[in-house]
C-alpha positions in Angstrom: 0.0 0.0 0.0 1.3 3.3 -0.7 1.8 6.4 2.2 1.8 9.4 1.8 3.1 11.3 5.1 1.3 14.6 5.9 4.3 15.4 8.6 7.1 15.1 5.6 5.9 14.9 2.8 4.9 18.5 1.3 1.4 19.3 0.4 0.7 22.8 2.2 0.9 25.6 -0.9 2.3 28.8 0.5 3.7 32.3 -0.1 6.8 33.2 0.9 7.7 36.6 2.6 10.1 36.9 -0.3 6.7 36.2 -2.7 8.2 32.9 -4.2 4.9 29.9 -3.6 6.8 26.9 -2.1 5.1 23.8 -1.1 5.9 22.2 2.7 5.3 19.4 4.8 3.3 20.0 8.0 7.1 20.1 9.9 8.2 22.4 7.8 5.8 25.0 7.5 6.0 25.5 11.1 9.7 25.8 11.6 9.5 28.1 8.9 6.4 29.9 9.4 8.3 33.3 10.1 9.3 33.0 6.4 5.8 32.0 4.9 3.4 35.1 4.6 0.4 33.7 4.1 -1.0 30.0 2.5 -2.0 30.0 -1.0 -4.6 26.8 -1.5 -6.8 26.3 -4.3 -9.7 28.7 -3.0 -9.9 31.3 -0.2 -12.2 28.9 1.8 -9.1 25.6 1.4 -6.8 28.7 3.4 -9.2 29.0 6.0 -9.9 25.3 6.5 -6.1 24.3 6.5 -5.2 27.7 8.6 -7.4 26.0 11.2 -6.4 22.4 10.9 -2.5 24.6 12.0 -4.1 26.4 14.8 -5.6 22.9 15.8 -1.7 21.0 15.7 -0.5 24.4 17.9 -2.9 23.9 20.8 -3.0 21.0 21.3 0.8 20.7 21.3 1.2 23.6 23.3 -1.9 22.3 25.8 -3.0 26.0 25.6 -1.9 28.8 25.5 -3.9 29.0 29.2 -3.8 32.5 29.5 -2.4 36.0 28.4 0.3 35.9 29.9 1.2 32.6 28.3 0.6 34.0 24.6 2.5 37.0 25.3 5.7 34.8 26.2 4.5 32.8 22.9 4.6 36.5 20.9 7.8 37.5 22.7 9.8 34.1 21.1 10.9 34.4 17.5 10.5 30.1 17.8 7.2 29.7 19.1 6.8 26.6 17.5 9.3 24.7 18.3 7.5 22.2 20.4 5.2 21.3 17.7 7.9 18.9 15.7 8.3 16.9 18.6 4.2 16.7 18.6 4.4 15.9 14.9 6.5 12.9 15.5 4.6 11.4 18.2 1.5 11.4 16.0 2.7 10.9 12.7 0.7 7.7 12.3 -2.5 9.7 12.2 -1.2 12.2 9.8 -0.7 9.5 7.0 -3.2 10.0 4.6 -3.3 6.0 2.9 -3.1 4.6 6.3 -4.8 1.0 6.2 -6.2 1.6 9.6 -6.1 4.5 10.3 -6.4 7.2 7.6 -6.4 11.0 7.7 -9.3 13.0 8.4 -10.8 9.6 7.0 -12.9 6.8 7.5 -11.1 3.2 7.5 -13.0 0.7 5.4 -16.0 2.9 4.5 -18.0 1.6 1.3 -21.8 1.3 -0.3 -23.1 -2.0 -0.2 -22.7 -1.9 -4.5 -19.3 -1.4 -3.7 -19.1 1.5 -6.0 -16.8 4.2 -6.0 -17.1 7.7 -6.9 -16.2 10.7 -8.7 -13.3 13.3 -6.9 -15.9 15.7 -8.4 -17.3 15.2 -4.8 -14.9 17.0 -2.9 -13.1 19.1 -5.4 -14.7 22.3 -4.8 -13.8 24.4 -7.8 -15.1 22.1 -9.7 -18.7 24.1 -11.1 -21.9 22.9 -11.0 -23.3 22.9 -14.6 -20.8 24.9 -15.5 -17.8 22.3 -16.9 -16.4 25.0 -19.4 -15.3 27.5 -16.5 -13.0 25.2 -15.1 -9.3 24.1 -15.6 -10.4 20.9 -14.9 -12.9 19.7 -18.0 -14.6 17.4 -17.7 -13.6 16.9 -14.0 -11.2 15.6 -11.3 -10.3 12.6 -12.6 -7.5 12.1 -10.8 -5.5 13.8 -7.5 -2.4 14.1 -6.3 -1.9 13.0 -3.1 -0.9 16.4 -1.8 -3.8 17.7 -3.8 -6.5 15.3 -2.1 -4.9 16.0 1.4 -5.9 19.7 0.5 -9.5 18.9 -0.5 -10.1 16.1 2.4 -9.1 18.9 4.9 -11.7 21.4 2.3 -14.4 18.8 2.5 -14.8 18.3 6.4 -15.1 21.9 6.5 -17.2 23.2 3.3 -19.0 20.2 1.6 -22.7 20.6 0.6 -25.7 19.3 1.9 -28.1 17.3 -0.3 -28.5 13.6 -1.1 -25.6 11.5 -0.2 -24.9 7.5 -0.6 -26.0 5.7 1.9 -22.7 3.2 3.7 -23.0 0.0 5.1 -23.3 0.6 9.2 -24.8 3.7 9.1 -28.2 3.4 10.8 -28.9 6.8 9.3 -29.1 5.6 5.3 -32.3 4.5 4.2 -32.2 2.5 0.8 -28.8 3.1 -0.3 -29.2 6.8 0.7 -28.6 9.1 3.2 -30.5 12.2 3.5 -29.5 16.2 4.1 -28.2 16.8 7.4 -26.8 20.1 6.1 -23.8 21.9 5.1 -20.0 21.2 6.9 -19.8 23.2 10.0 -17.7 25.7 8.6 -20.5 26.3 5.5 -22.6 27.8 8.6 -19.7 30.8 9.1 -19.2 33.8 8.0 -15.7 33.2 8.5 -13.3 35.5 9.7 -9.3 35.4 10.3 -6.7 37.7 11.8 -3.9 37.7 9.6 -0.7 39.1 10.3 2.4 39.9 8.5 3.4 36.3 8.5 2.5 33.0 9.0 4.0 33.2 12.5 1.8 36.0 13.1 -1.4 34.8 11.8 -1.2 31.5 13.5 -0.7 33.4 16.9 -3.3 36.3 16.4 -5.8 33.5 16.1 -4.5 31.6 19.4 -7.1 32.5 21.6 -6.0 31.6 25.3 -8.2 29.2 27.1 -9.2 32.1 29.7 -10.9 33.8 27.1 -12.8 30.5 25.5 -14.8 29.2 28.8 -15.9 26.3 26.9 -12.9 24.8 26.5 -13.2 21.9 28.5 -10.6 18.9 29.4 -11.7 16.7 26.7 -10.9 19.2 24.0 -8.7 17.2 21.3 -8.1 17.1 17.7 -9.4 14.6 15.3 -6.3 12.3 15.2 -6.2 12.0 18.9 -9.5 10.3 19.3 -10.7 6.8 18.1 -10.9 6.8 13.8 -14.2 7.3 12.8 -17.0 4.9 11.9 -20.2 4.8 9.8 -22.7 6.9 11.5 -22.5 9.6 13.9 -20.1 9.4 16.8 -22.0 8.6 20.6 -20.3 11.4 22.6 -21.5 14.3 20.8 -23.5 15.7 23.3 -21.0 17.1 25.3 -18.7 18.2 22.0 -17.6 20.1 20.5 -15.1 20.3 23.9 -12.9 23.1 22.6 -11.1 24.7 19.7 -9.4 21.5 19.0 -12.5 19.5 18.7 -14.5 22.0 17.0 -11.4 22.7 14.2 -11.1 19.1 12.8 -14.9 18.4 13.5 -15.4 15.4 11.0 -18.7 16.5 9.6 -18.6 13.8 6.9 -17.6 10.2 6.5 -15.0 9.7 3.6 -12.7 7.3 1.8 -10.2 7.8 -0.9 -9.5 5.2 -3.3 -5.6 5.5 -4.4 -3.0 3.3 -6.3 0.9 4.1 -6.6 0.3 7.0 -9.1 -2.7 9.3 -7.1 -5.9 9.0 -5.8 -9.1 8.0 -8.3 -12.1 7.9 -6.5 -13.7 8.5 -3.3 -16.8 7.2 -1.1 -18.4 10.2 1.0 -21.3 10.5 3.2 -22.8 12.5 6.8 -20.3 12.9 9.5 -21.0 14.3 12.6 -23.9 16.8 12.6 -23.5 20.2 15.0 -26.2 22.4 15.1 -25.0 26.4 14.5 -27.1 28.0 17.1 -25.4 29.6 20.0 -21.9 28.1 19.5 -20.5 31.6 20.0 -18.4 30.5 23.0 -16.8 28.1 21.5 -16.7 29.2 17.4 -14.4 32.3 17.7 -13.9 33.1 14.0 -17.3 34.4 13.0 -20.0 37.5 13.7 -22.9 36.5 15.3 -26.9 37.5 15.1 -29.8 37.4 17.0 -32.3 35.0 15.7 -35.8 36.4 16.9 -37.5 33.8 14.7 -35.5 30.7 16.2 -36.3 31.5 19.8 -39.9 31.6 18.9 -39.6 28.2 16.4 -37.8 27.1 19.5 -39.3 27.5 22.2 -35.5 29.2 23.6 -34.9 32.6 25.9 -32.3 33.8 23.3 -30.3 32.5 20.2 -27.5 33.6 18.1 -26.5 32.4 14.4 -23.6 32.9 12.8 -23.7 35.8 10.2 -22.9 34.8 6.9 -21.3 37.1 4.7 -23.1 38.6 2.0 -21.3 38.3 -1.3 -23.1 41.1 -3.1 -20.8 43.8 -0.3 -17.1 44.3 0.0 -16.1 43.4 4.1 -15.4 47.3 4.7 -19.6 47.4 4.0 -20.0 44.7 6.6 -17.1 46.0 9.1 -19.7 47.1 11.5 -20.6 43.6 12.4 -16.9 42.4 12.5 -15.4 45.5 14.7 -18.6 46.6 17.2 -18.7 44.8 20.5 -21.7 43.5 22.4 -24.1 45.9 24.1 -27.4 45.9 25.0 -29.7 46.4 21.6 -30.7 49.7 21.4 -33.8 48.8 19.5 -35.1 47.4 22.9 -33.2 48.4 25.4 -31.9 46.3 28.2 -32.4 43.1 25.7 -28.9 41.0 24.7 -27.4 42.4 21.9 -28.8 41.6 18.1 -25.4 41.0 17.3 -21.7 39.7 18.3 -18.7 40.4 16.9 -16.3 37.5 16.2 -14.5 36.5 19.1 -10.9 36.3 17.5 -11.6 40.5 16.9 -12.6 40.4 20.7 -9.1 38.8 21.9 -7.2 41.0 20.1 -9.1 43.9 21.4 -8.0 42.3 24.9 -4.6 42.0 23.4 -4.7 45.7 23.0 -6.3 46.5 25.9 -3.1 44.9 28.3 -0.8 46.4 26.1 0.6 42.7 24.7 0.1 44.8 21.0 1.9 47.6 20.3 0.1 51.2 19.4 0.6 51.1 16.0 -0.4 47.4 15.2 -1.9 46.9 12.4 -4.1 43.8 11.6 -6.0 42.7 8.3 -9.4 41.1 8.9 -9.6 38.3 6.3 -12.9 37.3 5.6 -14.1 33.5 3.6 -17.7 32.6 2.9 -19.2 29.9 0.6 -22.9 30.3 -1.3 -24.9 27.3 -1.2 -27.5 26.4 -4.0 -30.2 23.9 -4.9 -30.8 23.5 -0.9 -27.4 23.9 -0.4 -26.3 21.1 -2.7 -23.9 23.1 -4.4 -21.6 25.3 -4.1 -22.7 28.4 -6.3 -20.0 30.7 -5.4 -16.9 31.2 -2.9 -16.2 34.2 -1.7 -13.0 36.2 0.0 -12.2 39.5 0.6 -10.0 41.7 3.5 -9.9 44.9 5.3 -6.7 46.0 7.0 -7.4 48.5 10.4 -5.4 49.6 13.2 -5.6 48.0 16.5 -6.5 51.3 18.0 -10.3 50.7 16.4 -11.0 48.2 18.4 -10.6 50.4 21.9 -13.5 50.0 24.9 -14.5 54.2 23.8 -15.0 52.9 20.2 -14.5 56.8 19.0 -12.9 55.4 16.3 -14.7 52.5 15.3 -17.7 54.8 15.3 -16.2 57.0 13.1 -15.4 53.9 10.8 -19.1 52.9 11.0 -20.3 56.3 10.1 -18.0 56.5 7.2 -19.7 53.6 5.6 -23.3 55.1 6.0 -22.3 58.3 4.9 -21.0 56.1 1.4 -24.5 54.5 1.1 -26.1 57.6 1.4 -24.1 59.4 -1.1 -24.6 56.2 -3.5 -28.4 55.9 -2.7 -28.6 59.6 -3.9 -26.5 58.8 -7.1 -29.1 56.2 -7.8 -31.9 58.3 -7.6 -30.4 60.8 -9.7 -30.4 57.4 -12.3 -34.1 56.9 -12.0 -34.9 60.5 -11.9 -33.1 61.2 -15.3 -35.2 57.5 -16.3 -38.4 59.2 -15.4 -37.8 62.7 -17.4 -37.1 60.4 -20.1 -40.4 58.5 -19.8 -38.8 55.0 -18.4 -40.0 53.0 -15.7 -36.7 51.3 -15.8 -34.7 50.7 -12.7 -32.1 48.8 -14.3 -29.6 52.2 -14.5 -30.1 52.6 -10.8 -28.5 49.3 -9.8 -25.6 49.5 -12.2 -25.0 53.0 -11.1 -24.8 52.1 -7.4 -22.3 49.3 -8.5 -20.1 51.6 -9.6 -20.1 53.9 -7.2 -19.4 51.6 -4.3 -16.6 50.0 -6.8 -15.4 53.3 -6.9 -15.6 53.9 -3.0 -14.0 50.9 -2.4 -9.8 51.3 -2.8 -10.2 55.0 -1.3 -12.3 53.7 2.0 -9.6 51.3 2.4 -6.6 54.0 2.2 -8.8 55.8 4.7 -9.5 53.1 6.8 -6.1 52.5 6.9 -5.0 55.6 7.6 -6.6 55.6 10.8 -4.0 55.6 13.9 -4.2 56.2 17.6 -5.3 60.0 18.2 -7.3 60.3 15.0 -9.4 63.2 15.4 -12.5 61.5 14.3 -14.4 64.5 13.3 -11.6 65.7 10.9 -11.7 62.0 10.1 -15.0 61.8 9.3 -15.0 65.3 7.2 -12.0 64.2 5.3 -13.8 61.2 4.1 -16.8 63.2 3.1 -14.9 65.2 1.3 -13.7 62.0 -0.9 -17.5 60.7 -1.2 -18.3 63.9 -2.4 -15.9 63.9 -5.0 -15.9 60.6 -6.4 -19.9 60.6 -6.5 -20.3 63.9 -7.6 -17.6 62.8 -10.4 -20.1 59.6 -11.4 -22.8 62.2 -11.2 -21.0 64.0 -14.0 -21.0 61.2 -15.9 -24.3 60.3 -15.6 -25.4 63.7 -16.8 -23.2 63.5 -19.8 -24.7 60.7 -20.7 -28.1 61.6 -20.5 -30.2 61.7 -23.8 -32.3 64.3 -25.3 -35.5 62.9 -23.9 -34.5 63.9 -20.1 -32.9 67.2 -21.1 -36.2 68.1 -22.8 -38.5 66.7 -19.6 -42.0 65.9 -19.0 -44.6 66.0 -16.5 -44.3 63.6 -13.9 -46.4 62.6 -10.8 -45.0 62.9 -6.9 -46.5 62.8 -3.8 -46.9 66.7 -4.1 -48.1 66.5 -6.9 -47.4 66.5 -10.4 -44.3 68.6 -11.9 -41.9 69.3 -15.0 -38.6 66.9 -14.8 -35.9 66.9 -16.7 -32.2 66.5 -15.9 -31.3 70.2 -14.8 -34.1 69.8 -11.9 -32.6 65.8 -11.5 -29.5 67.4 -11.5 -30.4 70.2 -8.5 -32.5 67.8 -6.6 -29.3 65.2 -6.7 -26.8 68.2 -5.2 -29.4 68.9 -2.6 -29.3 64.9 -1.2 -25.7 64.8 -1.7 -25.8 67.9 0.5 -28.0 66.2 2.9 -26.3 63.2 3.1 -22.7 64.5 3.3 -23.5 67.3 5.9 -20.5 67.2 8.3 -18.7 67.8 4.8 -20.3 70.5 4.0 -19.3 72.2 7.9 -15.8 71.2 7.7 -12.7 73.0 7.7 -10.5 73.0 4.7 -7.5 71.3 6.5 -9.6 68.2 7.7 -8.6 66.4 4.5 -4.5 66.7 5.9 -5.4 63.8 7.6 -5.8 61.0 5.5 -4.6 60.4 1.4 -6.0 63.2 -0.4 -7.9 61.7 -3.5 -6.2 61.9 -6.9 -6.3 65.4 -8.7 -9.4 65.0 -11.2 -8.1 65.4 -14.8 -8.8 69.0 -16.3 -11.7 68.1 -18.3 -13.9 67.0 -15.0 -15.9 68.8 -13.0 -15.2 68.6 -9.5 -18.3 69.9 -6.6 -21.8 70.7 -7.1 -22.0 71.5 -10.7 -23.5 75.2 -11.6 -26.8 75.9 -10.8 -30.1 74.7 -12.6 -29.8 75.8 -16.0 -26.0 75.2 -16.6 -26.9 73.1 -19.6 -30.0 74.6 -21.5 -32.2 71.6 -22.9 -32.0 70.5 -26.4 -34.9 73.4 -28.3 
């Protein structure tokens, strides 16, 4: 039988700090992880599952860290890893992947009653549905390498779909050869977040929360390879589980096989795992938002629940930082109730990290974040998402100043773009269109165009930020760049809207055409951008000053209604 060693052999893509992609063994990419920046898998979502399959191996090696104190030793030591080869030996057995008894992440002897064998197109995740021509691998995974399968075992106990499964011999769950949805891999649930620092070193330790700051770590918390192999069926201790960040991190939400010979793996047999409900895991799933589920404690029957928030792949993460940065507090919808929403709890330690003074002033952090889109009741995978926003520690301070000012920032953008969009369907409606089609596209490109410069600023943020010169400074950048799109739009409008007609409002009925569009879209912009409008000319000296327009465009509120007569 061949092996295939996950300890020696190498199967973990990276990126080195030098930006050469290397491929290590699980030894090596921790004796070297101050060299390695970052891992570069297959997708965004294979990063986050292997980054946690590390952060797994460094607990439970270290048996820890059990407090601050112990992480900031840990941060102080250019080595902190060094205890982990010794850990790898020991266990090496479990990290073989074509083990005969025991393989990993795997299921020994697991097989259909036919006998049959399946498709890799089962656990390779780039691999569309429907869609064979938008793939590298046409007409599918045929065949892996065993590094490559290691990758997308690790993928599949984290991401794999719900949906109809084959049933396995000694599964009491299968009925006729089938076993039926039990939903998504745990980490499908997640809108996923990770710390990531400038290294590999870094990122594995930003993410180390100390076991005083997870109370439901408990003394049973171990990985995967440290408890009996799996079976068919679910395991009988999964009432108390998962135990910890150990247990929840290799949490074997399926049942799988792969079929090898001497030249790769061929096939594979897959079914349920281990199910884990998603509801109020917060204390023990650090890596995600949280939100209140109003409609689950009533289905349940329960005082309070919280879901994890997925991440919406239709907005950038700097439109969803408010849920990733903003502690708990009571909701101020109803006050005195729990909060409607938690922040991840990784973003909480470091917070902590800050607060003791462990983190320097100026640290900066980048919030990575990795979600997956489910179809067809989440048989498929439609779409895999990944995106980052980098801050400054200093956001993330008890007086939230200047997270608030962050916050702000971003409604102050959808205003501004909300008011670009109505310009759209006003100009639409002096032209005698009911179309809304212009509105969307419009907003599209004006939060694509908000997007790099709300990072800068973002960025740009530091301890002793004034945050109403903050704020002003980025008003002054909204108002520029949609005022620019606003131009456009204008430009572009046809003869129809310049000319007008009589349309209906709530006050009544009046002549539009695109010089009264225009005024009415200077007076939302106004509106909507008001500390702008009360700021100081020197506010913008505090962030990147946007890029001089070129000569031909006009930048501010464009001349006043009748600056462009309408066609006669």
């Amino acid at each position: 039988m061949p092996s295939f060693d996950l300890t020696s052999r190498p199967w973990l893509p990276v990126q080195l700090t030098s930006g050469e992609p290397a491929v290590l063994s699980l030894r090596d990419v921790f004796a070297r992880a101050h060299e390695v920046r970052r891992l570069a898998g297959d997708l965004a979502t294979q990063d986050f599952a292997l980054t946690r399959l590390l952060l797994a191996i460094v607990h439970d090696a270290l048996d820890g860290p059990r407090s601050v104190a112990a992480w900031a030793g840990l941060w102080a030591d250019s080595r902190p890893f060094t205890v982990v080869d010794g850990y790898l030996l020991r266990h090496r057995e479990r990290f073989d992947l074509l083990h005969p008894r025991t393989p990993f992440f795997q299921t020994p002897g697991l097989r259909t009653a036919s006998g049959e064998v399946f498709s890799l197109n089962r656990i390779v995740a780039d691999v569309p549905n429907g869609a064979p021509f938008f793939t590298t691998r046409l007409p599918g995974a045929e065949r892996l390498s065993f590094a490559e399968a290691a990758r997308w075992v690790v993928h599949a106990q984290a991401y794999d779909t719900s949906g109809i499964k084959s049933g396995v011999v000694g599964d009491p769950r299968a009925k006729g050869g089938r076993a039926y949805p039990q939903g998504v891999a745990w980490a499908g649930n997640l809108g996923a977040v990770l710390v990531e620092g400038d290294t590999l070193r870094e990122t594995l330790l930003l993410n180390l929360v100390a076991d005083d700051d997870q109370p439901a770590t408990g003394a049973e918390d171990r990985p995967a390879w440290r408890r009996p192999p799996t079976a068919p069926g679910a395991a009988d201790d999964l009432a108390a589980r998962p135990a910890g960040p150990c247990d929840l991190y290799t949490w074997q939400s399926r049942r799988l096989l792969l079929h090898a010979d001497a030249d790769g793996v061929h096939g594979v047999v897959l079914t349920y795992g281990d199910p884990l409900a998603a509801r109020n895991m917060q204390h023990v799933e650090p890596m995600t938002a949280w939100r209140r589920s109003r409609a689950q404690e009533k289905k349940l029957g329960l005082p309070l629940v919280y879901l994890p928030r997925e991440h919406d792949p239709a907005r950038a993460a700097w439109r969803s930082l408010e849920a990733l940065i903003t502690p708990a507090g009571p909701d101020t919808t109803r006050r005195g109730e729990p909060a409607g929403g938690l922040r991840p709890g990784v973003v909480d330690w470091i917070a902590r990290l800050r607060g003791e003074r462990i983190l320097p002033r100026d640290r900066r952090i980048r919030l990575r974040t990795f979600g997956v889109v489910y179809g067809t009741q989440q048989s498929v995978i439609d779409e895999v998402t990944g995106d980052a926003v980098s801050l400054a520690v200093p956001l993330l301070d008890d007086d939230q100043a200047l997270a608030r000012t962050a916050v702000d920032a971003i409604a102050d953008a959808d205003r501004a773009v909300l008011a670009l969009g109505d310009l759209v369907l006003d100009l639409a409606r002096a032209a005698g269109s009911a179309s809304e089609s212009g509105t969307y596209a419009a907003r599209d490109a004006a939060y694509a165009a908000l997007d790099g410069p709300y990072r800068l600023w973002l960025d740009a943020i530091g301890e002793g930020g004034d945050p109403r010169c903050l704020r002003a400074a980025w008003q002054h950048t909204v108002r520029y760049i949609v005022g620019r799109l606003a131009d456009e739009v204008l430009e572009a409008a046809g003869e129809a809207a310049w000319r007008g007609r009589v349309v209906s409002r709530a006050q009544g009925e009046t002549w539009l055409n695109a010089d009264l569009a225009d005024l009415w879209f200077r007076a939302r912009l106004h509106r909507a951008l008001v500390t702008a409008s009360d700021a100081t000319a020197n506010a913008t000296a505090t962030v990147p000053a946007p890029r001089e327009p070129a000569s031909d465009v006009a930048v501010g509120p464009r001349a006043a209604s009748g600056s462009r007569k309408a066609p006669v």
